[in-house]
N, C-alpha and C positions, 0 to 999 in steps of 0.2 A: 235222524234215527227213526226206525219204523217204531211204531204205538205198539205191535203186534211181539217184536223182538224182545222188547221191553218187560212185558207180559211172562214170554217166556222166561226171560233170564231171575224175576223175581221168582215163580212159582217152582222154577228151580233149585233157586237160593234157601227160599222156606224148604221145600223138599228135603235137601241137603243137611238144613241145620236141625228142622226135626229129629232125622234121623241119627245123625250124627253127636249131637249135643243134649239132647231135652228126653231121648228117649226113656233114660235110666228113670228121670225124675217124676215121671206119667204112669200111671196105669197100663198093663198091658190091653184091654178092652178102647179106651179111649184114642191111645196111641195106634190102634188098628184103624178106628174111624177116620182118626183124621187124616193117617195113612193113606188112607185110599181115596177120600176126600182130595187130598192132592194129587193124586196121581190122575184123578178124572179132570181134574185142573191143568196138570199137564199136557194132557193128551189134549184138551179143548186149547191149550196154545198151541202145538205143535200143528194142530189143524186151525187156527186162526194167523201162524207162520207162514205156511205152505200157499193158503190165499195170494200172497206176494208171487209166486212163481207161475209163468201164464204156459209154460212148459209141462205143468201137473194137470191143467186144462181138463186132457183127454182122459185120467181116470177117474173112476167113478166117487170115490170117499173121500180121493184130497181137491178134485177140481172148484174151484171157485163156485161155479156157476151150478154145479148139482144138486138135486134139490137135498138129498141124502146126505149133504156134506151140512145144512145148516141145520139137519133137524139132529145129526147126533151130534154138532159142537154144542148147540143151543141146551137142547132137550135133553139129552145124554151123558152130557160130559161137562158143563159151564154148571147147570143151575142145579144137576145135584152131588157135583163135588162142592159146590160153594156152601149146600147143605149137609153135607155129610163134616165137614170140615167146622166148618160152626157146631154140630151138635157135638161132634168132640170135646170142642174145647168149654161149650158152654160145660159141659158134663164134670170136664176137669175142674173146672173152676171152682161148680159147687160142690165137687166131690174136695175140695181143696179146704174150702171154708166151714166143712162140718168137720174134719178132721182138726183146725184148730180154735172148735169152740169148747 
């Protein structure tokens, strides 16, 4: 099984149960962070997916080889949904813990 599919189908998974399941219990300000936090995480799978296909080659944002394609998975999409997603949840956390002191 590819590393990369993998990837996808968790940041899917979290996606999905966020939204689904956890939203009511969050903050609406928090729940937008992390919201989009994952969705920058998605998209930085679906462009770390697309690598596998040498058929995408030829266009410019999903080809492997482009330089364009590693500076928004990297730069764009990887390292500041992984930040936006953390600040979320640190947020909830301690917006969690002054509520039951």
């Amino acid at each position: 099984m590819n590393i990369d599919i993998l990837k996808l189908i968790v940041v899917l998974i979290v996606f999905l149960y966020l939204n689904l399941k956890v939203k009511p219990c969050i903050s609406r300000p928090n729940f937008w962070i992390m919201n989009i936090g994952l969705l920058l995480l998605l998209l930085a799978s679906i462009l770390d997916f697309t690598d596998g296909f040498k058929c995408l080659n030829h266009i410019p944002i999903l080809g492997k080889k482009a330089p364009l394609h590693d500076v928004l998975e990297d730069q764009f999409f990887d390292t500041p949904g992984l930040a936006l997603f953390a600040l979320g949840a640190l947020r909830e956390i301690l917006k969690s813990k002054k509520v039951r002191k």
